[in-house]
KOLGUDREN-462256 format. One record per residue (C-alpha): residue in three letters; x, y, z. Coordinates in steps of 0.001 Angstrom, whole numbers. Layout:
N
  type       xx       yy       zz
   ALA        X        Y        Z
...
//
This chain:
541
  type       xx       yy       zz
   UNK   -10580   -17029   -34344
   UNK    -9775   -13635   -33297
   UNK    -8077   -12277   -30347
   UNK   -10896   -11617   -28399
   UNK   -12725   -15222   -29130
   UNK   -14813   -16330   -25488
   UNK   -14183   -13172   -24012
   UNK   -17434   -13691   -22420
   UNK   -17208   -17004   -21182
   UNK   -14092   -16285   -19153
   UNK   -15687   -13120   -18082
   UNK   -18010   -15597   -16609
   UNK   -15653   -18056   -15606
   UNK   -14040   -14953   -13030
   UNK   -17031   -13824   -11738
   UNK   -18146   -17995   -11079
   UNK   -14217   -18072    -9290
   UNK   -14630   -14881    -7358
   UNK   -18528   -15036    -6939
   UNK   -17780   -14190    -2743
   UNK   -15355   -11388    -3164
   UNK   -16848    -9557    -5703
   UNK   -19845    -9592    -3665
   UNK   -18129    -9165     -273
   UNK   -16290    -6055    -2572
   UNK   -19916    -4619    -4031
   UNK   -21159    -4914     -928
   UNK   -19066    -3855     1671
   UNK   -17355     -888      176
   UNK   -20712     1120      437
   UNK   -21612     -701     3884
   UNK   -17906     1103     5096
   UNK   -18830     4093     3515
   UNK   -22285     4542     4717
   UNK   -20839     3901     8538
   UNK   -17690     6338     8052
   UNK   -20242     9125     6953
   UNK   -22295     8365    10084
   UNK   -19307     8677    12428
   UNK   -18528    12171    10940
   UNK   -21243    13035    10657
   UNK   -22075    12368    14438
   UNK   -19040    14108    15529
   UNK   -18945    17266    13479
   UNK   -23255    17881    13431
   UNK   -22966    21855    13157
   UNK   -21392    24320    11184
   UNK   -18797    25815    14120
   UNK   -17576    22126    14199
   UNK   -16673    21940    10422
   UNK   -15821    25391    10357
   UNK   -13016    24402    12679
   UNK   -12122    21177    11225
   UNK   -11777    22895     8069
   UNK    -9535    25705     9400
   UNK    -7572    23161    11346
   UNK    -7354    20741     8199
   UNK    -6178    23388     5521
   UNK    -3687    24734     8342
   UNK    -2292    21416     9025
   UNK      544    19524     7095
   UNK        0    16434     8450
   UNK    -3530    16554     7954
   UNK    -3294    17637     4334
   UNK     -988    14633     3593
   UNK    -3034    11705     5634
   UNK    -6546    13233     4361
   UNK    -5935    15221     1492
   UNK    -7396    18810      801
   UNK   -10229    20022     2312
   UNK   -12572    21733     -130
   UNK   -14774    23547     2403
   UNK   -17152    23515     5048
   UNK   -20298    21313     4377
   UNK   -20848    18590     6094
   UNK   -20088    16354     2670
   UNK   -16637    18302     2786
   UNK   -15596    16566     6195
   UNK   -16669    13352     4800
   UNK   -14672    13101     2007
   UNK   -11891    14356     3580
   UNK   -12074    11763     6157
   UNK   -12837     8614     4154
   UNK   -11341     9170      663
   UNK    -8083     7960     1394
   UNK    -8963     5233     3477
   UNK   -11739     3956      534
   UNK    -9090     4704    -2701
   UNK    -6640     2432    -1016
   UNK    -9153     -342     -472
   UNK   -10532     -376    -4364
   UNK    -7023      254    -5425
   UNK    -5630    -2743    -3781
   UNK    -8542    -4845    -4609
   UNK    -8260    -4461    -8104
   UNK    -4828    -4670    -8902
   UNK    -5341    -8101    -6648
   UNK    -8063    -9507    -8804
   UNK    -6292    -8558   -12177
   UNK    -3113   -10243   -10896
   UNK    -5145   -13021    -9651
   UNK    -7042   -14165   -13127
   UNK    -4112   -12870   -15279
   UNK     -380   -13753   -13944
   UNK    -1177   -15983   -11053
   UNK    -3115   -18149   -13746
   UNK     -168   -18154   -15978
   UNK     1774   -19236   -12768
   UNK     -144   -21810   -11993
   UNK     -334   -23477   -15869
   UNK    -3861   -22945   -15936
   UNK    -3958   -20209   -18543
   UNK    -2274   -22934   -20719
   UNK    -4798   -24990   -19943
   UNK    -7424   -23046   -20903
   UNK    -5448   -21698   -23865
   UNK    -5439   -24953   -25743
   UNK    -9098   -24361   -26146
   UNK   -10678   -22041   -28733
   UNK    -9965   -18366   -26799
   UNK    -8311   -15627   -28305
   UNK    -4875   -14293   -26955
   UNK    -6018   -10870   -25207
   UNK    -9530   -12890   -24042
   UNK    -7952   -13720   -20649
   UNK    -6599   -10337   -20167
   UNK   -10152    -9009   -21626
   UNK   -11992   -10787   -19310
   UNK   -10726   -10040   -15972
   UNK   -10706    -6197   -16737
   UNK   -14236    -6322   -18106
   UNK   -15424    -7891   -14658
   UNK   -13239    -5484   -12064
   UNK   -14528    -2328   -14032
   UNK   -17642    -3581   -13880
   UNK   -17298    -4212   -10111
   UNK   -15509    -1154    -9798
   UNK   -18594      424   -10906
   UNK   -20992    -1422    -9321
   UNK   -19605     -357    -6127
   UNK   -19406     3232    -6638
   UNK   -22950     2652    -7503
   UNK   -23978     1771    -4342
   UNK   -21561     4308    -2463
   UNK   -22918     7026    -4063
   UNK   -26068     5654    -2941
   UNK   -25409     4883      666
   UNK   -23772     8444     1022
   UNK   -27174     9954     -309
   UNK   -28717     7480     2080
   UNK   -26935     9470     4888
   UNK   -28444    12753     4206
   UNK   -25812    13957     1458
   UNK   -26490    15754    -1762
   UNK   -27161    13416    -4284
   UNK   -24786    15459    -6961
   UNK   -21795    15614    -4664
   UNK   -22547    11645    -3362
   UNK   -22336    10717    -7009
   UNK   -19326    12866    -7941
   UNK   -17354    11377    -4451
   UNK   -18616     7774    -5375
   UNK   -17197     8044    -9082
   UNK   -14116     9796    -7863
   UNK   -13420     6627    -5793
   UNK   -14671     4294    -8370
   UNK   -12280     6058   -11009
   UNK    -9495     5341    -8538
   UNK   -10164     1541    -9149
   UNK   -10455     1368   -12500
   UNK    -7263     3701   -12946
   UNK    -5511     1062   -11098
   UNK    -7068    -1784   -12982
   UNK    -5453     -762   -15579
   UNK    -1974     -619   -14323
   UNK    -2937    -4111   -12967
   UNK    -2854    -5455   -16560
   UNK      580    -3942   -17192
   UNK     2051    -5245   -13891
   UNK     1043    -8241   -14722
   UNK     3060    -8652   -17698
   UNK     6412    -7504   -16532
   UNK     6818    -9730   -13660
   UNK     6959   -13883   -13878
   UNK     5049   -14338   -10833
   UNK     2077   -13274    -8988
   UNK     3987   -11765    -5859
   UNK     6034    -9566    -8444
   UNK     3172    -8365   -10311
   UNK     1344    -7690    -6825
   UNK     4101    -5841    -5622
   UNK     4329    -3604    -8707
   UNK      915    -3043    -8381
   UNK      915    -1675    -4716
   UNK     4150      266    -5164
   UNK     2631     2752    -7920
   UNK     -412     2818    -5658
   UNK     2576     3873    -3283
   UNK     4004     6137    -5253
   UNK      786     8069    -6472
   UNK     -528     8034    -2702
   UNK     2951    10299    -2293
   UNK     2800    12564    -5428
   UNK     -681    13024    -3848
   UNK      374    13874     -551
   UNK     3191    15878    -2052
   UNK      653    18235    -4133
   UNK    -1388    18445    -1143
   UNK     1023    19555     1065
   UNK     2670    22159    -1336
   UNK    -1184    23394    -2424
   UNK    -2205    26820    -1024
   UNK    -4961    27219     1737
   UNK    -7766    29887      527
   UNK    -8253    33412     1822
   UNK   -10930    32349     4943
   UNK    -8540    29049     5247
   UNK   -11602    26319     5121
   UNK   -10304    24990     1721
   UNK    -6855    23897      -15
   UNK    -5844    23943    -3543
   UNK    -3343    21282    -4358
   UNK      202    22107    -5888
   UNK     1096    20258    -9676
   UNK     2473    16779    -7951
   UNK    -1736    15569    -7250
   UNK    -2139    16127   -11045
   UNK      322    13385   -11361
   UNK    -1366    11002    -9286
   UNK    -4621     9067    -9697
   UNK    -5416     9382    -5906
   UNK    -4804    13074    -6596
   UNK    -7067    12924    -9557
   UNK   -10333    11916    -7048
   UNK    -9311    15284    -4595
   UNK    -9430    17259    -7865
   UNK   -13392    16194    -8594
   UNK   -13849    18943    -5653
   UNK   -17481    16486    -4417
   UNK   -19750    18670    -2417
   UNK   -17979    22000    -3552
   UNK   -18695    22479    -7240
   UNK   -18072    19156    -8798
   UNK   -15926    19275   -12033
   UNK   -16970    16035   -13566
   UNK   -14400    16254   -16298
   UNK   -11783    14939   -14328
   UNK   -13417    11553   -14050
   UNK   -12077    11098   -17692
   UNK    -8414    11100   -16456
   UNK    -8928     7407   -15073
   UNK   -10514     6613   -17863
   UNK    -7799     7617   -19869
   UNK    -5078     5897   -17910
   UNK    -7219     2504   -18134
   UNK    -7349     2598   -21913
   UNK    -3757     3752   -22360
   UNK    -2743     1258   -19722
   UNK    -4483    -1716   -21654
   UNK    -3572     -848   -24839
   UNK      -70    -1242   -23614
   UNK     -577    -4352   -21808
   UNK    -1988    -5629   -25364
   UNK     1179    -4639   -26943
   UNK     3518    -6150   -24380
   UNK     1818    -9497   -24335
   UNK     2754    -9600   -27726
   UNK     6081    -9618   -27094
   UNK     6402   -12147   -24823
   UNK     5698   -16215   -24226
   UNK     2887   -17639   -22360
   UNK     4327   -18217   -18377
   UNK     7268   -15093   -18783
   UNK     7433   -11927   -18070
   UNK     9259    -8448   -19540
   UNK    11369    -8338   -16767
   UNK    13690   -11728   -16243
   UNK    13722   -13177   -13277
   UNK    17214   -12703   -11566
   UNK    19426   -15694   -11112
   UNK    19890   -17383    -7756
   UNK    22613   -18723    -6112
   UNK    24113   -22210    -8197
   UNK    24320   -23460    -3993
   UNK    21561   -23183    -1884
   UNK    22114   -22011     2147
   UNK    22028   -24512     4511
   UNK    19260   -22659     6596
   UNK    17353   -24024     3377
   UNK    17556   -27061     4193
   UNK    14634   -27091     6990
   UNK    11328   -25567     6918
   UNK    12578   -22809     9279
   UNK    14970   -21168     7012
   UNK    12691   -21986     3750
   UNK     9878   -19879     6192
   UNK    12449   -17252     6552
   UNK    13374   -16835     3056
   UNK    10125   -16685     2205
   UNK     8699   -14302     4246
   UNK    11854   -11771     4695
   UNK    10748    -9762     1751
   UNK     7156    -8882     2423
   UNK     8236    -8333     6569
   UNK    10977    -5938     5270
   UNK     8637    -3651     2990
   UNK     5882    -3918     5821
   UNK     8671    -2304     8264
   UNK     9550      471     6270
   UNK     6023     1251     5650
   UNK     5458      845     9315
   UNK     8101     2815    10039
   UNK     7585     6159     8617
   UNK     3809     5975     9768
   UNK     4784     5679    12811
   UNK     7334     8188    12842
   UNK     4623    10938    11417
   UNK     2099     9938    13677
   UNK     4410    10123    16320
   UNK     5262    13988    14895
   UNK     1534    14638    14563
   UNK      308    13894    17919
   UNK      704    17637    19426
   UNK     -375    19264    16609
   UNK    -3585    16829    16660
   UNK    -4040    17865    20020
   UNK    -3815    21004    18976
   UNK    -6147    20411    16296
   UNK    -9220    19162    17994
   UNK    -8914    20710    21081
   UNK   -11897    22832    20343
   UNK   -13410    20168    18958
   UNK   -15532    18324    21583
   UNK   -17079    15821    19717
   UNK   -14101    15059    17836
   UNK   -12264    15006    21553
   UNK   -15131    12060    22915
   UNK   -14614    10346    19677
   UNK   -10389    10095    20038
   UNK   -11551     9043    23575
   UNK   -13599     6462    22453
   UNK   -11406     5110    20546
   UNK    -7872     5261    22527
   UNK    -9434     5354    25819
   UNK    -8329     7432    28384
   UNK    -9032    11169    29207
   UNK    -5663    12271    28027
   UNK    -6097    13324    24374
   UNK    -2861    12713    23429
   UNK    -2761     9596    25208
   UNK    -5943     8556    23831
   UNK    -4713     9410    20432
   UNK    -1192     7688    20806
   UNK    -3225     4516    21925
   UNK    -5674     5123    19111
   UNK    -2809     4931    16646
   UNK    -1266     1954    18124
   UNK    -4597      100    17722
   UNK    -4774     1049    14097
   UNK    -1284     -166    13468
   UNK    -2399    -3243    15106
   UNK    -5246    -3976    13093
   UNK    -3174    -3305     9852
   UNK     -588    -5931    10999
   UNK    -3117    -8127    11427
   UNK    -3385    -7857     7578
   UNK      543    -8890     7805
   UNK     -271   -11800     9654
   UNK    -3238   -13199     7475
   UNK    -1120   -12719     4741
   UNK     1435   -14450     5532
   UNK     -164   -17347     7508
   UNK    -2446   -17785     3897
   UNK     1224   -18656     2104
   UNK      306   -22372     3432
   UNK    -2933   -22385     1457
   UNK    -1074   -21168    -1744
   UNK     1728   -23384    -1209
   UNK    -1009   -26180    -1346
   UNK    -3326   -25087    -3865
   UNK       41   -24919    -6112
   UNK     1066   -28330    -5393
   UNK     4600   -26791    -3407
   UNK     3336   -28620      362
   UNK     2849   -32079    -1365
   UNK     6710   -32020    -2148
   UNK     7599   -30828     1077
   UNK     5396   -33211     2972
   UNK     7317   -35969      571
   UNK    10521   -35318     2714
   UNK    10940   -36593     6378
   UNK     9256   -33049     7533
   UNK     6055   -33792     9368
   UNK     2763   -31770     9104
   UNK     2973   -29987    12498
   UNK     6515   -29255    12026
   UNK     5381   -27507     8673
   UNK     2800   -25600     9890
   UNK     4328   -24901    13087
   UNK     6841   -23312    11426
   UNK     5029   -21054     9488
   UNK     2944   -19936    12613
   UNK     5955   -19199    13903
   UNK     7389   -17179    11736
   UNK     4187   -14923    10672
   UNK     3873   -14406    14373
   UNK     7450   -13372    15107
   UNK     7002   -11146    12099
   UNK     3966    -9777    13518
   UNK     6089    -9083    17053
   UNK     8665    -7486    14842
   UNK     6257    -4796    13092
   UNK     4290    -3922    16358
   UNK     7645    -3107    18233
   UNK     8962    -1113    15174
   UNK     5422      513    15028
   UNK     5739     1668    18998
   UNK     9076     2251    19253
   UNK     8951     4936    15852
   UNK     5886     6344    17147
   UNK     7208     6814    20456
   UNK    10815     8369    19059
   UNK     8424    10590    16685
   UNK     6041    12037    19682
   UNK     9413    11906    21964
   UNK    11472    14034    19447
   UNK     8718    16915    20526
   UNK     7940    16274    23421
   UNK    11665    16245    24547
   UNK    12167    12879    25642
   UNK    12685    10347    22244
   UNK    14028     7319    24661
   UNK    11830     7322    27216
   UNK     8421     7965    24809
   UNK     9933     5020    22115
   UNK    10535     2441    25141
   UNK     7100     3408    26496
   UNK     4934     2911    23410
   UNK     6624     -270    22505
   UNK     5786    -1836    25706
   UNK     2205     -877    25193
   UNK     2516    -1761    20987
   UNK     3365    -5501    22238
   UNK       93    -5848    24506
   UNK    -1614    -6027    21059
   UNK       -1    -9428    20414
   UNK    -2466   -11402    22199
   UNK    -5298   -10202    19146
   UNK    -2947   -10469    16640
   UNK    -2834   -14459    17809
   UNK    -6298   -14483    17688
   UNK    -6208   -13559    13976
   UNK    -3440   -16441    13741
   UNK    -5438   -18899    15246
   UNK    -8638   -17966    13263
   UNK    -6693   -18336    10384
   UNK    -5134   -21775    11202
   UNK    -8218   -23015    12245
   UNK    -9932   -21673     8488
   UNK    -7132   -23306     6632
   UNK    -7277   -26976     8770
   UNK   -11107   -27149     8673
   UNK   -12167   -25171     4847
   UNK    -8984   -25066     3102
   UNK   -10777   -24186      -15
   UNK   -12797   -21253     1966
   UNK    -9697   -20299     4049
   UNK    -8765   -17091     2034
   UNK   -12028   -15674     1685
   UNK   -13175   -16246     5117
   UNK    -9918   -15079     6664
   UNK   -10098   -11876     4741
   UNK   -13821   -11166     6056
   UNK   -12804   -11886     9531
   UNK   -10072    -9257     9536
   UNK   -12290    -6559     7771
   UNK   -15100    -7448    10793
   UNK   -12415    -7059    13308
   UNK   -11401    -4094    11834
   UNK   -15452    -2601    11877
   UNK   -15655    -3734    15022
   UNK   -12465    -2910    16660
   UNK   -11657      544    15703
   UNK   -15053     2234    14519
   UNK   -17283      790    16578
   UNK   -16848     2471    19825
   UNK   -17567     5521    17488
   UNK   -21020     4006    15542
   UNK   -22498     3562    19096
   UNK   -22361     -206    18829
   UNK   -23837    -2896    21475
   UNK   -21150    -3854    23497
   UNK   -22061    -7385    22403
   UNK   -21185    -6614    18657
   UNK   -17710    -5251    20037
   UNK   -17004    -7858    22094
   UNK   -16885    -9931    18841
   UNK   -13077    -8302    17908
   UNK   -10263    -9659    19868
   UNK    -9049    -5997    19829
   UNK   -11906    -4792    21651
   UNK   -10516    -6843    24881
   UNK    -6856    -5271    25091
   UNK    -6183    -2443    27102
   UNK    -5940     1068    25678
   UNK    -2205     1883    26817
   UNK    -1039     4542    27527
   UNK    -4189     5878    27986
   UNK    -5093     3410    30355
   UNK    -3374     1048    32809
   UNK    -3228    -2253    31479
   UNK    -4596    -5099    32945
   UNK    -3450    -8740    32678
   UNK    -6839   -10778    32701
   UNK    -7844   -10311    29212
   UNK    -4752   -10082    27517
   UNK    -4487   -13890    29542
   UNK    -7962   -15088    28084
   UNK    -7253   -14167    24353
   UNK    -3882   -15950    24575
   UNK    -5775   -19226    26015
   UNK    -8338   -18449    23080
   UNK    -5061   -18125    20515
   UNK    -3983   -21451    21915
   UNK    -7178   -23292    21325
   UNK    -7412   -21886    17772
   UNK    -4075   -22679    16810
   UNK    -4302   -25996    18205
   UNK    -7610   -26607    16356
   UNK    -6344   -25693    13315
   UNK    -3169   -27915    13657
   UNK    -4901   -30664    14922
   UNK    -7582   -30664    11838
   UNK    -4433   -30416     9251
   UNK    -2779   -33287    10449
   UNK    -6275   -35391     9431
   UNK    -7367   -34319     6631
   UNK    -6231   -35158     2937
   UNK    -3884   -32544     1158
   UNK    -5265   -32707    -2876
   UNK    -2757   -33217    -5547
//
């Protein structure tokens, strides 16, 4: 037996396990792509527009470090700058996610020991899961770089911006598979994952920023730092503008260097550890321990505290940025009606604060399905049966956790207004006022974000075996729905779908009470669905 023995089988073993997000992944990333291109392309339809988002772009900081360079003035130019980043982050995330997930978390679990007694090889597991996510990574870019030809793109540049995203998620893949065996759990393998996709999204920004703008100022040449980064590497393909397809073998490089390290460190350690020991708790426990409230709190205080910070310093530059995004599309119309659209309000800055605010509303909803789906993992790993084994009740349980992911999710939407209200205050002369103004009108987003509570409550009480998937799908349709698709021209029935479509646009708009009242009732009937169904149904060993 070798080291690679049934490779294939668990290759098909993953794909049988993840058969709906791989295809909700294939799928959807080119879906998203195809209706981002349409937006832009919808706003910016002549050459005067993207002549002056260009010049705008390449003159703007901000802009340089949220989009990344602009490379010139076709209409593929505007596209990439205004989807790359979003796309990168998506594959990045989902692949460092699915190498955790058939890697470390099945270590966690014991079912890579399990399957280990059996005739596979030692790197097999390992083998397996990267084989599938660069295949998928592939797969999808694929299918972007057809949906982006499919939008009236040249076929060249739609190929070279596909692979350029692609090569983003299998550059990641690889540093999946190192992650993976330096921490001892899932959650610390995760969250070594997504801080080097932190870190190279700043070397990225960093190079972009620093780059120099060229002589007619419709295109920006990045500094050293994007070299250092594989989001940087993607800008560097210059799709729609010249492509330089050499650069797709940096990714490629990282992956193999990046495995053949994982090989080596697996070699040096035991089936179930990691390279980096877990640090020693306390020989006492706290007595907040001792009831599910505190338990809630401890487990939750680390994720909420690296969602502020995140939260924070977005909303702090988008609070910075809103004047000079005024400034930018002010001779812009169809960029103006689109900021409209979505913020609401004739007030561009308004429009654009309230446009942010809904963004940072839909991303905590990701907050709050993540940590509402802690009760599914707690029971898939066998954690709830032990707690339900004490005098601690079902509702109490749950309840609890409800509780905290939704104070949590109050938490982040008042940081989120207040910074971006002390960042648009600081120049606009009046930091209290703005700060205590924007997180009065960040809060009016709870009643969604309950919504996405109860729909998850209600997944995990009725398909607790579905719960993750579905809850995951439901956010990204909210998120279609919610913030693009005032912009794709959608039937007001579609929109009405997202619980964000019903809250008011403040400050652009005066709120009203009435539908913030109906999605709380709404909440309240999910929530108590999805506690109700809990209570009666059978928790599996």
């Amino acid at each position: 037996m070798n080291a690679l023995t049934n490779t294939g089988r668990l290759a098909r073993l993953v794909l049988r396990r993840d058969r709906v997000r791989l295809a909700i992944w294939v799928l959807g990333t080119p879906l998203l792509g195809y209706a981002l291109a349409g937006s832009v392309a919808r706003v910016y339809p002549d050459e005067a527009a993207r002549h002056g988002y260009a010049t705008t772009s390449a003159a703007s900081l901000v802009a340089r470090a949220f989009n990344g360079p602009i490379a010139g003035t076709e209409l593929g130019n505007v596209v990439v700058a205004e989807t790359y980043v979003t796309l990168v982050l998506i594959v990045a995330l989902l692949s460092t996610f699915a190498v955790v997930r058939h890697t470390r978390q099945n270590e966690e679990s014991g079912r890579a020991e399990l399957v280990g007694a059996s005739m596979v090889g030692r790197y097999a597991p390992l083998t397996a899961a990267l084989l599938v996510v660069v295949s998928t990574n592939v797969l999808a870019a694929a299918l972007l770089a057809l949906a982006f030809a499919g939008g009236g793109l040249p076929l060249a540049g739609s190929v070279a911006a596909a692979a350029a995203i692609g090569g983003v998620g299998i550059a990641f893949t690889g540093v999946a598979a190192v992650t993976a065996q330096l921490s001892v759990t899932s959650r610390g393998a995760n969250a070594l994952a997504a801080a080097s996709v932190g870190l190279a999204f700043a070397l990225r920004a960093a190079g972009d920023v620093l780059g120099d703008s060229s002589a007619d100022g419709t295109r920006v040449d990045s500094a050293w730092p994007s070299w250092l980064s594989p989001l940087g590497w993607g800008t560097q393909i210059h799709a729609y503008a010249g492509e330089r397809w050499w650069v797709l073998v940096l990714p490629v490089a990282l992956l193999l260097a990046a495995v053949a390290l994982a090989y080596a460190l697996a070699e040096r350690r035991d089936l179930g550890a990691g390279l980096v020991a877990p640090r020693r708790g306390p020989a006492t426990a706290a007595a907040a321990l001792l009831g599910p409230a505190g338990l809630a709190w401890r487990l939750q205080r680390g994720t909420l505290l690296g969602w502020a910070v995140g939260i924070a310093v977005l909303g702090l530059s988008m609070g910075v940025a809103a004047d000079e995004f005024n400034a930018m599309i002010e001779e812009n119309p169809a960029a103006a009606e689109a900021i409209s659209a979505m913020g609401g309000g004739a007030d561009l800055v308004d429009a654009y604060l309230a446009a942010m605010l809904a963004l940072f509303a839909l991303t905590i909803g990701a907050y709050v399905v993540q940590a509402l789906l802690r009760v599914r993992a707690d029971e898939a790993d066998g954690v709830l049966e032990a707690v339900l084994a004490t005098a601690v009740s079902r509702g109490r349980w749950l309840g609890t956790q409800i509780l905290a992911a939704v104070l949590g999710a109050v938490a982040l939407l008042l940081l989120a207004g207040v910074t971006t209200g002390l960042g648009h205050g600081l120049v606009a002369g009046d930091p209290f006022g703005r700060a205590v103004d924007l997180g009065g009108a960040a809060l009016l987003r709870l009643p969604a974000l309950l919504v996405v509570a109860g729909v998850v409550t209600t997944l995990f009480g009725l398909l607790p075996r579905w719960s993750v998937v579905l809850s995951w799908t439901v956010l990204l349709l909210f998120l279609l729905l919610g913030q693009l698709g005032a912009v794709l021209d959608l039937p007001q029935a579609a929109l009405d779908v997202s619980p964000y479509t019903h809250v008011p646009s403040a400050p652009a708009v005066d709120p009203t009470a009435a539908p913030l009242v109906v999605l709380s009732v709404v909440a309240a009937a999910l929530l108590a669905t999805g506690v109700a169904a809990f209570r009666h149904r059978d928790v599996p060993r």
